[in-house]
MIFI-501193 format. One record per residue: residue in one letter; x, y, z of N, C-alpha, C in turn. Coordinates in steps of 0.1 Angstrom, whole numbers, plus 5000, padded with zeros to 4 digits. Example, Ala and Ser with C-alpha at 12.3 -4.5 7.8 and 13.67 -1.06 7.14 Angstrom:
! residues 2
<code=A n_east=5132 n_north=4943 n_up=5078 ca_east=5123 ca_north=4955 ca_up=5078 c_east=5132 c_north=4967 c_up=5078>
<code=S n_east=5128 n_north=4978 n_up=5071 ca_east=5137 ca_north=4989 ca_up=5071 c_east=5129 c_north=5000 c_up=5079>
//
This chain:
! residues 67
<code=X n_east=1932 n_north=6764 n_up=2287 ca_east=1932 ca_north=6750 ca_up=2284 c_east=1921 c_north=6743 c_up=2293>
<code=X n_east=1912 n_north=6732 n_up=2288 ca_east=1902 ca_north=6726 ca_up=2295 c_east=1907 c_north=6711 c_up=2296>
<code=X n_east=1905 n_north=6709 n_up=2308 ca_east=1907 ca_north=6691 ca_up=2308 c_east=1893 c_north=6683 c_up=2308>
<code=X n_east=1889 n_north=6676 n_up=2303 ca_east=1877 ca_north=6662 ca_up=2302 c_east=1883 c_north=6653 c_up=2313>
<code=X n_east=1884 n_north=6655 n_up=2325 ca_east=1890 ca_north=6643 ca_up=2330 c_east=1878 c_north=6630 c_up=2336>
<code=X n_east=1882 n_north=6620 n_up=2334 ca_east=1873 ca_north=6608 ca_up=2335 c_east=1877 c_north=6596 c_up=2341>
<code=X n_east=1869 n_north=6589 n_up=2347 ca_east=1873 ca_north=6574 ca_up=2352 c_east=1867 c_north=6561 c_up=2342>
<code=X n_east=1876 n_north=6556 n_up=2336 ca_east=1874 ca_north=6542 ca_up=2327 c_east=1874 c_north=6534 c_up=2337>
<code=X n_east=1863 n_north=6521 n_up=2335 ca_east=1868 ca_north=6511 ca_up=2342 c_east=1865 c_north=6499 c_up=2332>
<code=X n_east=1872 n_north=6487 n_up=2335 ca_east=1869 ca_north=6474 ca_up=2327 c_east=1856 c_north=6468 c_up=2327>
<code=X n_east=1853 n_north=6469 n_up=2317 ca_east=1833 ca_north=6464 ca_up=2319 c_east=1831 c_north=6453 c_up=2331>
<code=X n_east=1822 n_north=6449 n_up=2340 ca_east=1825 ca_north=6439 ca_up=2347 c_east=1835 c_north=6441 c_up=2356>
<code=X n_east=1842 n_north=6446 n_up=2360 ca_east=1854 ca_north=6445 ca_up=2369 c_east=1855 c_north=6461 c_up=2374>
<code=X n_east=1848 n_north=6467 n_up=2380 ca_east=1844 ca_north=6480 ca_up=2390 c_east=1863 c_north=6483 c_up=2394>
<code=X n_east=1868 n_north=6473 n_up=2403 ca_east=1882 ca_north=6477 ca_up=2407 c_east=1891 c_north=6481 c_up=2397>
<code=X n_east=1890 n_north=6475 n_up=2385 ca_east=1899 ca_north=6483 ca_up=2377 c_east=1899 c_north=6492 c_up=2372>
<code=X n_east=1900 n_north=6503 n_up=2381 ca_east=1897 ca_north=6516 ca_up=2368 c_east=1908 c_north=6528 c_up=2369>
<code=X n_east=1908 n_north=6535 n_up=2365 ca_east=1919 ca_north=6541 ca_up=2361 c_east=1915 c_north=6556 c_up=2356>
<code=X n_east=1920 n_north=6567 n_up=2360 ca_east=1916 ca_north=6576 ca_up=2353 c_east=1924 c_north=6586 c_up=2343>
<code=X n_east=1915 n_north=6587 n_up=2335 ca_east=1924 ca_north=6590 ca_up=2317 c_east=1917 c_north=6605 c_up=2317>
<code=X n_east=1922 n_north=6615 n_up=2310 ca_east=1917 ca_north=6628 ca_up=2306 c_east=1916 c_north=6631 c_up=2290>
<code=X n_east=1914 n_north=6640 n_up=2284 ca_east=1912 ca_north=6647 ca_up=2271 c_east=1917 c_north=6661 c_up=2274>
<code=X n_east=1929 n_north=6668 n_up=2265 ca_east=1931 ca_north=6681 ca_up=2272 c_east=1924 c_north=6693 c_up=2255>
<code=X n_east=1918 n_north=6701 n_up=2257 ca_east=1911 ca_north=6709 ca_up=2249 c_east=1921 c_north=6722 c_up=2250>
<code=X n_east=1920 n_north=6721 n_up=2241 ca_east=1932 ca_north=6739 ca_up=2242 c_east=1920 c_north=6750 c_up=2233>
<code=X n_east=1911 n_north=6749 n_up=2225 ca_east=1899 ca_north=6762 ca_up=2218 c_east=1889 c_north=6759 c_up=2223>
<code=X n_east=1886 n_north=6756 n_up=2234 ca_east=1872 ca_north=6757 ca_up=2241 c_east=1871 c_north=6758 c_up=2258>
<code=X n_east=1862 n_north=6760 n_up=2262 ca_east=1856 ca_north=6771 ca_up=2276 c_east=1852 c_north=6759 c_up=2283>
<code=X n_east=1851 n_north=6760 n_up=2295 ca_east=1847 ca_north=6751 ca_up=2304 c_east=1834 c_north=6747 c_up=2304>
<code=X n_east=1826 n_north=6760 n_up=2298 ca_east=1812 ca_north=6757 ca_up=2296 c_east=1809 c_north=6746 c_up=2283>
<code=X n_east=1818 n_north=6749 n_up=2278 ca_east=1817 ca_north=6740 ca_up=2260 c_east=1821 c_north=6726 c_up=2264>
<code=X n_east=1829 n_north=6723 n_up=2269 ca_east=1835 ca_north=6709 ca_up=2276 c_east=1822 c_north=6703 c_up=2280>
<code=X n_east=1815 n_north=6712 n_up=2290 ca_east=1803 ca_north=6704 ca_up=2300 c_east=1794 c_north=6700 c_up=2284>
<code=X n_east=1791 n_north=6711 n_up=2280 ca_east=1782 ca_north=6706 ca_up=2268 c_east=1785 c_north=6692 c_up=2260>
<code=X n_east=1797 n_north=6693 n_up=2254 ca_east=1803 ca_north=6683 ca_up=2242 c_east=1805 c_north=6675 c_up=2249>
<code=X n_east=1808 n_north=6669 n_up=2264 ca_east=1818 ca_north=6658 ca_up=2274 c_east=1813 c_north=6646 c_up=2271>
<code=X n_east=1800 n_north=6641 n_up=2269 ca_east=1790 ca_north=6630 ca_up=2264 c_east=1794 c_north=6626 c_up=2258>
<code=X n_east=1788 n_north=6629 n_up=2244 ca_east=1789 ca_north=6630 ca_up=2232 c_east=1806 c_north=6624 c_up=2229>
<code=X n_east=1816 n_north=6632 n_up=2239 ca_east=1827 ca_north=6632 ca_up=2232 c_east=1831 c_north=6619 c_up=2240>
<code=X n_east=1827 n_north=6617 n_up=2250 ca_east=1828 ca_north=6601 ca_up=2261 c_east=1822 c_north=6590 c_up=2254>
<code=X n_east=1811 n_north=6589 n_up=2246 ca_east=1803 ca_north=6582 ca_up=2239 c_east=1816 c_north=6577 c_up=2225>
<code=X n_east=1820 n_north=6583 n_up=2220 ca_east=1830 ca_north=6586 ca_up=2207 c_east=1841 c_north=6578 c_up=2215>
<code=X n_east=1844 n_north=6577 n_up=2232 ca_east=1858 ca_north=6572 ca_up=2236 c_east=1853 c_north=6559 c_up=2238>
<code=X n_east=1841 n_north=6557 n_up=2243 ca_east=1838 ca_north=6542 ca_up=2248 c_east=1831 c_north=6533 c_up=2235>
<code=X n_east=1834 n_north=6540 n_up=2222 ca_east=1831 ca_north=6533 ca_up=2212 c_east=1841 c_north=6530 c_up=2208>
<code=X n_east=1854 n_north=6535 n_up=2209 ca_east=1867 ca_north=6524 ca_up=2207 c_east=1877 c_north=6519 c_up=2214>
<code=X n_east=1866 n_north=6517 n_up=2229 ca_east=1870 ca_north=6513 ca_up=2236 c_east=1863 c_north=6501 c_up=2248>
<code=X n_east=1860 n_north=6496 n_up=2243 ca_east=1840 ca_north=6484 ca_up=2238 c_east=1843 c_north=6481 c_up=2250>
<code=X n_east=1857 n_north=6473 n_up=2257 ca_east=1855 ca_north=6468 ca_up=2272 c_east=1855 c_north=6478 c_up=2282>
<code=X n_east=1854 n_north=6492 n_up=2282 ca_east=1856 ca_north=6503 ca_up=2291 c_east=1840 c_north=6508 c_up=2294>
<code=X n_east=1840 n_north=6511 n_up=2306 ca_east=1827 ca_north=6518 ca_up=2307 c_east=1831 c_north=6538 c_up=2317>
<code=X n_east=1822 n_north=6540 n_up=2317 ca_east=1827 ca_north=6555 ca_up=2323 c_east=1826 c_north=6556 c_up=2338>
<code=X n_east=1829 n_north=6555 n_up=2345 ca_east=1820 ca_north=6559 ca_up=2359 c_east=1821 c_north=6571 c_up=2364>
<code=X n_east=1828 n_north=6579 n_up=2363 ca_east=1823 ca_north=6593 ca_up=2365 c_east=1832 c_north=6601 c_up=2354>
<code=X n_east=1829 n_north=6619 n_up=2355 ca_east=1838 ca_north=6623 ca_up=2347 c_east=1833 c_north=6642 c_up=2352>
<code=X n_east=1846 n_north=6652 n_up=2348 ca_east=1843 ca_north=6659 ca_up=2349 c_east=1854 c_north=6671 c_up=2342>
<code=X n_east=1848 n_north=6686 n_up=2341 ca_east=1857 ca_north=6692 ca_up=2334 c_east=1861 c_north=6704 c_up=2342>
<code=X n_east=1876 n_north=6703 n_up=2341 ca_east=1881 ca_north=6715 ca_up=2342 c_east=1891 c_north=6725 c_up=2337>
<code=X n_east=1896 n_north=6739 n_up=2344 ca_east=1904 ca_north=6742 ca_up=2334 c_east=1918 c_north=6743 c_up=2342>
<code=X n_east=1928 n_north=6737 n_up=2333 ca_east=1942 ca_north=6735 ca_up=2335 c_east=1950 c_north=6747 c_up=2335>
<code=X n_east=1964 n_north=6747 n_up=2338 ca_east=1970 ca_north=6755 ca_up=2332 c_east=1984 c_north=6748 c_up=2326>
<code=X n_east=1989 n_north=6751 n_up=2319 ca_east=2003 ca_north=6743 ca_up=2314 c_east=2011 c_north=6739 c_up=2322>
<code=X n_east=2015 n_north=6750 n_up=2331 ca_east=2024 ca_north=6743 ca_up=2343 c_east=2015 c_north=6730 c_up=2353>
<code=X n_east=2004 n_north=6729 n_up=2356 ca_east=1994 ca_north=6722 ca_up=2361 c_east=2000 c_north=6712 c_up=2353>
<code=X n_east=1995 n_north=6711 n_up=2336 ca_east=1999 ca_north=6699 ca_up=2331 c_east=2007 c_north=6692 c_up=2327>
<code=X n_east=2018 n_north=6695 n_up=2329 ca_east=2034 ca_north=6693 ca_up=2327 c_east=2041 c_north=6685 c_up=2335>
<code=X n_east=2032 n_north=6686 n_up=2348 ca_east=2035 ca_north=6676 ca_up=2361 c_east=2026 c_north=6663 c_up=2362>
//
């Protein structure tokens, strides 16, 4: 299992931010780095007041995620 994990923040307002993930269960850590753009671009398009400030991928394990 791979996580997209990322920091949203409120356009304009740097202190608000929060960090949200994407969890991938058929793809490689390598595939993540590739698609992560692309697939951040797709999140901040329905989400017009968010911007990204950082983001990164890694791999989980179920028990990891469950907590």
């Amino acid at each position: 299992m791979v996580e997209l994990l990322f920091v949203a923040c409120m356009a304009g307002s740097v202190p608000e931010c929060r960090e949200r993930s994407m969890v991938f269960t058929d793809i490689s850590p390598a595939m993540c780095l590739m698609g992560a753009q692309p697939e951040l671009a797709r999140w901040v398009n329905s989400h017009p007041n968010q911007t990204i400030q950082s983001w990164k991928c890694r791999s989980v394990s179920f028990a990891e995620r469950d907590t």
